[in-house]
C-alpha positions as semicolon CSV with decimal commas, in nm:
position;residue;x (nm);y (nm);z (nm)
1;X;-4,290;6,602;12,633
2;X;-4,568;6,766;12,773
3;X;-4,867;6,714;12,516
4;X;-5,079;7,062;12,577
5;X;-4,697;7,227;12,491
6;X;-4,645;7,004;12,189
7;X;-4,986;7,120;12,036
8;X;-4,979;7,456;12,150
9;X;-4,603;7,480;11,958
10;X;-4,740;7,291;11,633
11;X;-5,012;7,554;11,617
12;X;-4,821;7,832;11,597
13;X;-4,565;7,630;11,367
14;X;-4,880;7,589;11,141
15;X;-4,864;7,952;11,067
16;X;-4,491;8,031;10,937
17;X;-4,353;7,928;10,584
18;X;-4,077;7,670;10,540
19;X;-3,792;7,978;10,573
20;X;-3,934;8,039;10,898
21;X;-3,926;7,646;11,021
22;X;-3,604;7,579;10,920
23;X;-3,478;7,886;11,141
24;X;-3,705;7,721;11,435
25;X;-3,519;7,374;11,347
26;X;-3,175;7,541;11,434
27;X;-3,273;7,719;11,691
28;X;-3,433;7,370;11,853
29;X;-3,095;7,192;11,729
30;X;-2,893;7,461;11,888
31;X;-3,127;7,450;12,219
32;X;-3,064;7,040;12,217
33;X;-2,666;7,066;12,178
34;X;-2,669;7,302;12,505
35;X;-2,936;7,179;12,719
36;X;-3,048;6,809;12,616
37;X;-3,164;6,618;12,893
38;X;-3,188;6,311;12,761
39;X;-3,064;6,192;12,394
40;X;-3,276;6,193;12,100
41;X;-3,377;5,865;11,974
42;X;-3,163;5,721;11,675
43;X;-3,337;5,761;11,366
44;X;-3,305;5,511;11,094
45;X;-3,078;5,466;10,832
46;X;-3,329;5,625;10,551
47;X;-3,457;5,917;10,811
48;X;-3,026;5,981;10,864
49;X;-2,937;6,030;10,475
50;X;-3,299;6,234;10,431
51;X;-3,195;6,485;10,701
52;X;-2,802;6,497;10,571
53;X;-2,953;6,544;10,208
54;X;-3,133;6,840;10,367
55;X;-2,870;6,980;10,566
56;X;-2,663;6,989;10,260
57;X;-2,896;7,131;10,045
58;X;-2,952;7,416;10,271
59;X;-2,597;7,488;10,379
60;X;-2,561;7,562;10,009
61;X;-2,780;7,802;9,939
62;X;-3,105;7,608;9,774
63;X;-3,432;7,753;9,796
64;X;-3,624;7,659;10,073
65;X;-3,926;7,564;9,840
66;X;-3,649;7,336;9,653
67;X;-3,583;7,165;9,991
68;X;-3,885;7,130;10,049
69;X;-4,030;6,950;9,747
70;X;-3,697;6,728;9,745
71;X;-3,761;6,618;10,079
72;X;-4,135;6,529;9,946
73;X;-3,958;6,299;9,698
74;X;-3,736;6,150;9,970
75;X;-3,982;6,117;10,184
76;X;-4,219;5,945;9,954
77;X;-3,941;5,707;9,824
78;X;-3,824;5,643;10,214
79;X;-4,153;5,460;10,259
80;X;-4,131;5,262;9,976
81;X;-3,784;5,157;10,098
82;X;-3,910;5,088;10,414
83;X;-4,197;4,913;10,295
84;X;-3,959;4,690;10,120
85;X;-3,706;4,632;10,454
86;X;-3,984;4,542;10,635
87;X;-4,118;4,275;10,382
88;X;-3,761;4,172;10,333
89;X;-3,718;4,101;10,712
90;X;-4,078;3,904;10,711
91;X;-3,999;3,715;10,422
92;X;-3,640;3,591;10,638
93;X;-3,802;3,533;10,975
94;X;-4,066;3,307;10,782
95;X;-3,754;3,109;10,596
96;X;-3,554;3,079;10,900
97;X;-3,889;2,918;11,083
98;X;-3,948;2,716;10,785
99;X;-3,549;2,597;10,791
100;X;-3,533;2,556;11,182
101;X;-3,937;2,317;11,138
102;X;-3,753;2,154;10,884
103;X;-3,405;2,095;11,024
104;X;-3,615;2,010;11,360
105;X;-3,824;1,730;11,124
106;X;-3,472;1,586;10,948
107;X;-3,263;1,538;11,285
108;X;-3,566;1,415;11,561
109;X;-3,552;1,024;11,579
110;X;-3,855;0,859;11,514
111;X;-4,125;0,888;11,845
112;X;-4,128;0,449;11,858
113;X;-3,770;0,425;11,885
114;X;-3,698;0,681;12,192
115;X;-3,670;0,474;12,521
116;X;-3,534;0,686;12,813
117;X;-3,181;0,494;12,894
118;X;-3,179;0,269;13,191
119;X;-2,972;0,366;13,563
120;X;-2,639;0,192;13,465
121;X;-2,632;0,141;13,090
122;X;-2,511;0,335;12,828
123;X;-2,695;0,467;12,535
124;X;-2,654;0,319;12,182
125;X;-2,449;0,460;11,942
126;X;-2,658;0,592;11,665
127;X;-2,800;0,370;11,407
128;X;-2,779;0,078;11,625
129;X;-3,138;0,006;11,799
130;X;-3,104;0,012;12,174
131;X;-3,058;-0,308;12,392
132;X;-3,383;-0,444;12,568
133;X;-3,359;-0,438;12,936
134;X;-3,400;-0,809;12,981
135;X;-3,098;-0,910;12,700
136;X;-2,850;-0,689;12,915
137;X;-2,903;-0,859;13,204
């Protein structure tokens, strides 16, 4: 989107009450479902159940300064929930490093006892230490 439109638009959006923006929001949603170029980007899980909340509010009749300070709630608890997603997912990615450093740690054999096999001789089984070169021949 062209920036100098984008400003130009919130300007004048800056002016109207909520009544007014949520007539502009149709109009924009009606303007998308006819002439989208491109999709619109998937909003998240929290952002999805906010906007149905909305819609449903407003298709029955709430007042629009009702809709408005319930979306402020929302809103304010959809960061907290995010903040808390986002911490969970941190928190998971560090234990899965820690498991994978620590699985990697269990199941690597010791550095002295890995010798590259020799052309023609099979590897010990595990457990048993491998044959020197000179006792296979």
């Amino acid at each position: 989107m062209n920036p100098y439109v984008r400003d130009r638009i919130n300007r004048k959006l800056d002016t109207l009450a909520d009544e007014r923006l949520y007539q502009i929001l149709d109009y924009v949603e009606f303007l998308e479902s006819k002439y989208a170029e491109k999709s619109a980007p998937v909003a998240n899980v929290f952002t999805r159940f906010a906007e149905g909340v909305e819609d449903k509010l407003r298709a029955g009749g709430v007042a629009v300064s009702t809709v408005s300070e319930t979306m402020g709630f929302l809103n304010k608890a959809m960061g907290v929930l995010n903040g808390v997603a986002q911490t969970t997912m941190t928190v998971a990615g560090d234990v899965v490093s820690a498991a994978k450093t620590a699985a990697d740690q269990v199941g690597a054999p010791p550095p002295a006892t890995t010798t590259p096999p020799q052309p023609g001789t099979q590897p010990a089984p595990p457990g048993v230490p491998p044959t020197p070169p000179s006792a296979a021949a």
